[in-house]
Residue frames as qw, qx, qy, qz and C-alpha x, y, z in Angstrom:
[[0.070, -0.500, -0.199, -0.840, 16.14, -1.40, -28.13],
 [0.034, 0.013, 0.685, -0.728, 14.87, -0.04, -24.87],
 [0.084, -0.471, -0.878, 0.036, 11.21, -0.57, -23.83],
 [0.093, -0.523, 0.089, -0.842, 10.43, 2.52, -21.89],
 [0.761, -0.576, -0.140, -0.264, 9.69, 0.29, -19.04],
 [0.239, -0.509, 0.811, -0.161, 12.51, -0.77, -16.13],
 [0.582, -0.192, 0.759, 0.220, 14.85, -3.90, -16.15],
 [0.238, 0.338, -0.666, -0.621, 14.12, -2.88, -20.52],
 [0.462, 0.317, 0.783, -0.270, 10.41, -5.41, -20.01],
 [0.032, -0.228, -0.623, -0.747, 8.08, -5.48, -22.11],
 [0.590, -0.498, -0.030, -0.634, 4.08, -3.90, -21.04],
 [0.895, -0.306, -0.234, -0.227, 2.69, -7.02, -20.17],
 [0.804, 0.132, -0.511, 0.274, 6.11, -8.50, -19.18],
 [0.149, 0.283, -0.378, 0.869, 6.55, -5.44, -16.57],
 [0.473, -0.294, -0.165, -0.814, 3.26, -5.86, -15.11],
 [0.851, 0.038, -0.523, 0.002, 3.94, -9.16, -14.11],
 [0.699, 0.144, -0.517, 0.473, 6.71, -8.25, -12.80],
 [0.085, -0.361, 0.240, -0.897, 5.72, -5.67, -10.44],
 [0.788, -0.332, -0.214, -0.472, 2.45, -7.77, -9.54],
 [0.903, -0.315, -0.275, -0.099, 5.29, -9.88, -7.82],
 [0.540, 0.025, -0.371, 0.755, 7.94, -7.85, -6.55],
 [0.021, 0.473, 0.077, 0.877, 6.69, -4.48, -6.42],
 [0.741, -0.387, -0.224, -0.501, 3.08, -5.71, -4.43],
 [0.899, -0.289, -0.308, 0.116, 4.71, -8.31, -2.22],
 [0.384, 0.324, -0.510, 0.698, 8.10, -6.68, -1.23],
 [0.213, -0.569, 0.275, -0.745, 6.06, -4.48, 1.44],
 [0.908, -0.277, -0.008, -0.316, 3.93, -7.57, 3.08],
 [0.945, -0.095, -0.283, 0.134, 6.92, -9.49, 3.04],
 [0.328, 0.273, -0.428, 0.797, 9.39, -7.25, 4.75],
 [0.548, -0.463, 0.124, -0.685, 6.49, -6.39, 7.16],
 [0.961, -0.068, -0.267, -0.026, 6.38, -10.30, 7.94],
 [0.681, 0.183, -0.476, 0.525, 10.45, -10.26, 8.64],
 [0.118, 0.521, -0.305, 0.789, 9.93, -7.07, 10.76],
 [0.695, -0.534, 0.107, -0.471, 7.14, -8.49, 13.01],
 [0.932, -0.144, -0.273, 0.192, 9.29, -11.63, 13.80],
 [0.468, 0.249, -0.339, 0.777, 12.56, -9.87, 14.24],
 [0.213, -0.582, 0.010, -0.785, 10.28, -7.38, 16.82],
 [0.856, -0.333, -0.394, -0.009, 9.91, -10.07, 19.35],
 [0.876, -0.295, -0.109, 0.366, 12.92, -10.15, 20.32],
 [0.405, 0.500, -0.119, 0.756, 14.04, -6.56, 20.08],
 [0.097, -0.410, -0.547, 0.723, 14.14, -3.80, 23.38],
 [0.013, -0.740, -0.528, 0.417, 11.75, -1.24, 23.73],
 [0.071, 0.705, -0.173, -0.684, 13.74, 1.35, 21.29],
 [0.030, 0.229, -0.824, -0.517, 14.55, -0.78, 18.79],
 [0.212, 0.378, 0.901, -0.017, 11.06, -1.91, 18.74],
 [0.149, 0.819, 0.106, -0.544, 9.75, 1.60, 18.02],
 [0.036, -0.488, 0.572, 0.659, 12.24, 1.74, 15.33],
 [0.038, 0.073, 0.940, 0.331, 10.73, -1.65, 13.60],
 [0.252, 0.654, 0.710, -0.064, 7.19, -0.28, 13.85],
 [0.222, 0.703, -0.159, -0.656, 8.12, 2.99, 12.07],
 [0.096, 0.282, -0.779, -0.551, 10.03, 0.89, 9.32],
 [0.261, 0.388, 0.862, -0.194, 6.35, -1.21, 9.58],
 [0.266, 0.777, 0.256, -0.510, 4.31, 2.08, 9.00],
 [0.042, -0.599, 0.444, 0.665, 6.60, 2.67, 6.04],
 [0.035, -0.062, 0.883, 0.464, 5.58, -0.34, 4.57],
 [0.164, 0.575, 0.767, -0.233, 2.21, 0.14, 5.24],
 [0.276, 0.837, -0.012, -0.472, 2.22, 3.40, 3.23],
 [0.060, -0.220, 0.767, 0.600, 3.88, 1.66, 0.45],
 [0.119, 0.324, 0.933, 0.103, 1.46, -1.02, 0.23],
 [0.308, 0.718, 0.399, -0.481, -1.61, 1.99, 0.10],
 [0.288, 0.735, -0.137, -0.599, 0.05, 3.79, -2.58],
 [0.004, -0.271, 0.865, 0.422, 0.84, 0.93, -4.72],
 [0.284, 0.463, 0.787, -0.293, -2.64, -0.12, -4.02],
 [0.207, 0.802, 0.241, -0.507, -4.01, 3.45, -5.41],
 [0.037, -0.373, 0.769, 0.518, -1.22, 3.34, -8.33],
 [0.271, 0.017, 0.962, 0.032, -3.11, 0.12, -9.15],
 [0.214, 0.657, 0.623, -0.368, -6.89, 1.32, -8.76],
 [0.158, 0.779, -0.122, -0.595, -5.98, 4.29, -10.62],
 [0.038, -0.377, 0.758, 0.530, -4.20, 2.49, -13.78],
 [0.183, 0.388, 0.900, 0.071, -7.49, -0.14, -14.01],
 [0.183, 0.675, 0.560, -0.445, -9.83, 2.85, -13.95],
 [0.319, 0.818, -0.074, -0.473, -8.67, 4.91, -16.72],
 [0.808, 0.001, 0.455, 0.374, -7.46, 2.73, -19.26],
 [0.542, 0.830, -0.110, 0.080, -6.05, 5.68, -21.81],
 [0.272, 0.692, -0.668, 0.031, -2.88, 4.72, -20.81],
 [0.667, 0.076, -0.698, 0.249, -0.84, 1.72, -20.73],
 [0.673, -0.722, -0.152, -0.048, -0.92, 0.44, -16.74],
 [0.829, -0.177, -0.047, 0.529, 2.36, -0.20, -17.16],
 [0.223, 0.467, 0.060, 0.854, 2.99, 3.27, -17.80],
 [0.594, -0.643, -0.196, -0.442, 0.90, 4.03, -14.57],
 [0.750, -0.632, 0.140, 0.139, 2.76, 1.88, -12.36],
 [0.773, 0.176, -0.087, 0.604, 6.02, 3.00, -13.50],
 [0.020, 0.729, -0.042, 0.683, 5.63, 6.45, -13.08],
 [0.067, 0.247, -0.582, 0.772, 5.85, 8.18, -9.36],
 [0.233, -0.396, -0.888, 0.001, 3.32, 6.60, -6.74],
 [0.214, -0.690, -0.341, -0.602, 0.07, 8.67, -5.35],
 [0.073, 0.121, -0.525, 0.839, 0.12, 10.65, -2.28],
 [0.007, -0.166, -0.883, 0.440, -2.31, 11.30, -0.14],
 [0.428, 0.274, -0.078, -0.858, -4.98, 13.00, -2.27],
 [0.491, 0.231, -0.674, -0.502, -5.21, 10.22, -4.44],
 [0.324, -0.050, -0.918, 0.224, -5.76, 7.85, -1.69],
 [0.202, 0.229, 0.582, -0.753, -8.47, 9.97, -0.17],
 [0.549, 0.380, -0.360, -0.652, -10.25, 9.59, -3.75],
 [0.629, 0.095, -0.759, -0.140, -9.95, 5.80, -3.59],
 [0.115, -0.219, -0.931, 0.270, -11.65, 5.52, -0.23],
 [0.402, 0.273, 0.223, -0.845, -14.01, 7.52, -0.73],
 [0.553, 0.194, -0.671, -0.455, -14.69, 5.19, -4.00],
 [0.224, -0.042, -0.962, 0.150, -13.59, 2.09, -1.99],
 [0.074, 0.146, 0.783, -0.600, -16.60, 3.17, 0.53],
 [0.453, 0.353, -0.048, -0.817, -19.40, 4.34, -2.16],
 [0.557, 0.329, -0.635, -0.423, -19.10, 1.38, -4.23],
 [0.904, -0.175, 0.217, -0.324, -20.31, -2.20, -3.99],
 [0.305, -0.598, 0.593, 0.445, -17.95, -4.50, -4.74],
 [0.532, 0.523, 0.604, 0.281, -19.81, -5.80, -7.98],
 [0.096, 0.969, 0.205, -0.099, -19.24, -2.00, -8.98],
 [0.209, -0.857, 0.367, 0.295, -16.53, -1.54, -8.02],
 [0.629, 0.003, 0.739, 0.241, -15.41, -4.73, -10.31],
 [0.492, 0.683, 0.468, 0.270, -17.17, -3.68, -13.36],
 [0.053, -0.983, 0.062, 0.163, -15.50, 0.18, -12.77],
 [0.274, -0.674, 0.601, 0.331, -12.13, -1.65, -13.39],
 [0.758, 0.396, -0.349, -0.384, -13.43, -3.29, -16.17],
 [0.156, -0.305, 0.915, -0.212, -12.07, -6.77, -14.15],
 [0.481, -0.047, -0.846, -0.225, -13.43, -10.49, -14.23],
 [0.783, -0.341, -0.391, -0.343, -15.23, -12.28, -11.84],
 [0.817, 0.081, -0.386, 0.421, -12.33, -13.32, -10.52],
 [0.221, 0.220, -0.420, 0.852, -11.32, -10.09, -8.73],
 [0.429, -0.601, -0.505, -0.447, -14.55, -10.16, -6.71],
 [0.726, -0.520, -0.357, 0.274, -12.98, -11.21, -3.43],
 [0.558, 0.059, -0.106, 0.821, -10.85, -8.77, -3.54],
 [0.140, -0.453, -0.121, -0.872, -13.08, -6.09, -4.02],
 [0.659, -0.675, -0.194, -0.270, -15.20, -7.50, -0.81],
 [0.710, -0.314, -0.346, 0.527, -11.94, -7.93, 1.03],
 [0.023, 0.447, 0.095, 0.889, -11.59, -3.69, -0.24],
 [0.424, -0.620, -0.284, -0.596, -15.05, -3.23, 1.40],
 [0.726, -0.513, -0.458, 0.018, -14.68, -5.01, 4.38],
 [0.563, 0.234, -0.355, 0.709, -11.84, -2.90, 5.47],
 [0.322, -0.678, -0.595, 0.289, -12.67, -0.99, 8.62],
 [0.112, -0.911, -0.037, 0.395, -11.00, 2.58, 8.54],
 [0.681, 0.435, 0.183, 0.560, -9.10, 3.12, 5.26],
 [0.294, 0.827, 0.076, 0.473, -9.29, 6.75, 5.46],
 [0.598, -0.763, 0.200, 0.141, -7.12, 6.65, 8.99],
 [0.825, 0.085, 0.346, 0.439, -4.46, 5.39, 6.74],
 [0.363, 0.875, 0.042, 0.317, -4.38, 8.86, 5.03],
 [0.450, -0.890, 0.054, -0.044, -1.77, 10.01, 7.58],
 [0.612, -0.348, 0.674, 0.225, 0.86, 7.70, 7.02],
 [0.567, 0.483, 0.398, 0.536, 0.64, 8.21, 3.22],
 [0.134, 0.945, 0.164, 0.248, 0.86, 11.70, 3.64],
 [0.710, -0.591, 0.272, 0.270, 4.13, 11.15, 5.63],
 [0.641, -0.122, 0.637, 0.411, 5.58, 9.27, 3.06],
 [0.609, 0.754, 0.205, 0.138, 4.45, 11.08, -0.21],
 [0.295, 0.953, 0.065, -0.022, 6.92, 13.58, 0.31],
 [0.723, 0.416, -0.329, 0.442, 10.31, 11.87, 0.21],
 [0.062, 0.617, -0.536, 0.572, 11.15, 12.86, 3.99],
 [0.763, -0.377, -0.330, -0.407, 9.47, 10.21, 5.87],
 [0.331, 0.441, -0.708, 0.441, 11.40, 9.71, 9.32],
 [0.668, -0.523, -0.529, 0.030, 10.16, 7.83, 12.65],
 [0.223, -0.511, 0.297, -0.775, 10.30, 10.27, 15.86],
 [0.599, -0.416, -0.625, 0.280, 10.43, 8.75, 19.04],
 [0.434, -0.811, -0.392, 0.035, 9.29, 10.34, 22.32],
 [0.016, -0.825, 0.354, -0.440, 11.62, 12.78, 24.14],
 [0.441, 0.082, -0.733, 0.512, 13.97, 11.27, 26.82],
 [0.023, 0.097, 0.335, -0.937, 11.48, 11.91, 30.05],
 [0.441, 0.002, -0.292, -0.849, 8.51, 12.34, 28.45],
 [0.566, -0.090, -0.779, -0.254, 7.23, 8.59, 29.06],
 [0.467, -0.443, 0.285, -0.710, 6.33, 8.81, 32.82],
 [0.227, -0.179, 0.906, -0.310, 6.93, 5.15, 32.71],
 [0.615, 0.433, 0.293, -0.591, 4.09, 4.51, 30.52],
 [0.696, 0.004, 0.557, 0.453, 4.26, 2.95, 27.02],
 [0.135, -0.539, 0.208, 0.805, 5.86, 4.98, 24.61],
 [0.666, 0.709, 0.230, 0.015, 4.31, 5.86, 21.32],
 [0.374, -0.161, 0.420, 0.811, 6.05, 7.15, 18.20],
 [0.521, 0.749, 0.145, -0.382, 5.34, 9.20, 14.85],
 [0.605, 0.354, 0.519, 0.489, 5.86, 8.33, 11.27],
 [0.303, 0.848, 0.412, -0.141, 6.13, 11.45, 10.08],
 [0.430, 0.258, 0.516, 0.694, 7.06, 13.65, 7.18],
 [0.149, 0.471, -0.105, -0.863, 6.65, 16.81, 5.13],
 [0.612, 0.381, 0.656, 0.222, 4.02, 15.92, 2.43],
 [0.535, 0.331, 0.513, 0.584, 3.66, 17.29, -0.84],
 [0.178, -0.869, -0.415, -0.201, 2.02, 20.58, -0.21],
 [0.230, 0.519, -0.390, 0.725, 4.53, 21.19, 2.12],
 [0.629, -0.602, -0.009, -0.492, 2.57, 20.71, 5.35],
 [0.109, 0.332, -0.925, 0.147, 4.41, 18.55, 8.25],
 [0.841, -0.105, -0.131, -0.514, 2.14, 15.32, 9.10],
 [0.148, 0.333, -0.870, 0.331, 2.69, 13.12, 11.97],
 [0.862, -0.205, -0.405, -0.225, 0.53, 9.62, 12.41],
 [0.291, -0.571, 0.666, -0.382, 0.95, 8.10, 15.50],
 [0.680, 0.124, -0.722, -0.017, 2.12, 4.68, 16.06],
 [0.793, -0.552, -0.151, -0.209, 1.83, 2.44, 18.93],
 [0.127, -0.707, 0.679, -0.153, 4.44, 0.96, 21.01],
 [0.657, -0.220, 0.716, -0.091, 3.00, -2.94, 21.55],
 [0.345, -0.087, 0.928, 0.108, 3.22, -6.05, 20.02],
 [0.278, 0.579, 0.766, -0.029, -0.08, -6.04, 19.17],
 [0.203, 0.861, 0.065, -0.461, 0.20, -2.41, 17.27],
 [0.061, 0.519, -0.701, -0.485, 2.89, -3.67, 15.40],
 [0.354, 0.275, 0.891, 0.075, 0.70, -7.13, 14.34],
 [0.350, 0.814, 0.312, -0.343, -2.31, -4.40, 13.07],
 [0.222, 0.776, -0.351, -0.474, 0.01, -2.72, 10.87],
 [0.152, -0.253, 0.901, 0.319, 1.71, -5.93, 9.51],
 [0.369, 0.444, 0.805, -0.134, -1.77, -7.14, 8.91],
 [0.331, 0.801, 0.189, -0.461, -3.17, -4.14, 7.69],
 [0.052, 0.676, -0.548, -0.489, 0.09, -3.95, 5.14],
 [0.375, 0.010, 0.927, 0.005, -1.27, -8.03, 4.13],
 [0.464, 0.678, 0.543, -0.174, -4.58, -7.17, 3.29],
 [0.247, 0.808, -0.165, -0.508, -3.66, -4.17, 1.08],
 [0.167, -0.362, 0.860, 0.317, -0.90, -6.25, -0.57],
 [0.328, 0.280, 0.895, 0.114, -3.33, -9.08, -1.35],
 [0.397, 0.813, 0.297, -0.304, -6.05, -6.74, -2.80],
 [0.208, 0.669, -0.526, -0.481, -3.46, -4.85, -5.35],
 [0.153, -0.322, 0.898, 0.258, -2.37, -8.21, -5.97],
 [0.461, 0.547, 0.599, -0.360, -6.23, -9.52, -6.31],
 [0.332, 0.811, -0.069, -0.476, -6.77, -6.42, -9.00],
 [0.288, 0.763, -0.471, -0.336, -3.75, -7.17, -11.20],
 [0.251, -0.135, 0.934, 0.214, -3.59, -10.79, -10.92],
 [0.518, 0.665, 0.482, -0.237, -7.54, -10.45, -12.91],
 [0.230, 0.881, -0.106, -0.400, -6.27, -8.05, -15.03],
 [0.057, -0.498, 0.835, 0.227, -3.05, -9.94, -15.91],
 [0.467, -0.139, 0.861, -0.148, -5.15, -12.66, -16.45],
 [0.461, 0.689, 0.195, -0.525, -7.46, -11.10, -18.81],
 [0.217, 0.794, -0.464, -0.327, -4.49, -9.93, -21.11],
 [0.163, -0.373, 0.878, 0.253, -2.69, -13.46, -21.31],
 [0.484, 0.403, 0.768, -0.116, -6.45, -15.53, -22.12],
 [0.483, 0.681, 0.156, -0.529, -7.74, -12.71, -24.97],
 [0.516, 0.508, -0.470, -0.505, -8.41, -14.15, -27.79],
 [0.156, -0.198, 0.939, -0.232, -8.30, -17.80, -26.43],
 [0.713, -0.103, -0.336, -0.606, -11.14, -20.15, -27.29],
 [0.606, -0.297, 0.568, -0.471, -12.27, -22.92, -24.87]]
């Protein structure tokens, strides 16, 4: 009989699974893309720091998916993080949180252990979440495509790019990316930390669910 969850899971058993594919896919294809970027030219690097940004707007909205499923607990999470992921509203609502809250607040708001503390100070410590809105607003609206300068345009300078898309509203919304090495490290990083926080959140949470009812 079917579950109502993909791969036919059970809740808990889908929750799991998503805490280690779903959460990690982006950080770890960010990883392959910053190695493989070494050793690419100048266009094809551009390309690998759009497909970077992409994962860096996964990793937010799977983040916000997350935040959002811990905070309101009338539905199943797993019914949260199946469903379609949050754009770029929802993510301006969860840094505004992320930046209002302590992270002993913000812990007790997801009704989380001890355990997910670091996470929540690794949340706080973040420097400019709400730049990040740009690149989720790309990508909410199923057209996200990387734009590269005009032919000409570069004056012999280094070339940027844009991530950008039509979000959800309909508006068009175009984040600019660097061009170096070091712009493409930030983003791979940046796409780490997120990763590890979601993961943070739902490995507490998961942890919760398998101990209740457990005696010491």
């Amino acid at each position: 009989m079917a579950t109502g969850y993909p791969g036919d899971l059970g809740e808990l058993a889908f929750v799991e699974s998503y805490a280690n594919g779903a959460l990690r896919k982006p950080q770890v294809v960010a990883d392959a893309l910053l190695r493989s970027l070494v050793l690419s030219g100048q266009n094809d690097r551009l390309i690998l720091l759009g497909l970077l940004a992409e994962q860096l707007a996964e990793a937010c909205r799977r983040l916000t998916a997350v935040h959002g499923g811990l905070a309101d607990r009338r539905f199943p999470l797993a019914r949260v993080l199946a469903g379609p992921l949050p754009g770029r509203d929802e993510w301006t609502l969860f840094v505004q949180q992320a930046a209002t809250f302590t992270p002993e607040q913000m812990v007790r708001d997801l009704s989380l252990g001890e355990d997910a503390l670091p996470s929540a100070q690794r949340l706080r410590a973040q420097p400019d979440l709400a730049a990040l809105g740009g690149l989720v607003g790309a990508a909410e609206g199923g057209s996200a495509m990387l734009l590269l300068p005009p032919v000409g345009s570069r004056d012999g300078g280094p070339a940027s790019c844009w991530f950008a898309g039509i979000d959800r509203g309909g508006e068009p919304v175009a984040a600019v990316l660097g061009s170096t090495e070091g712009d493409a490290a930030t983003l791979a990083d940046l796409t780490a930390d997120i990763c590890g926080i979601a993961r943070g959140f739902l490995g507490s949470y998961l942890d919760a669910r398998r101990n209740a009812g457990r005696r010491d």
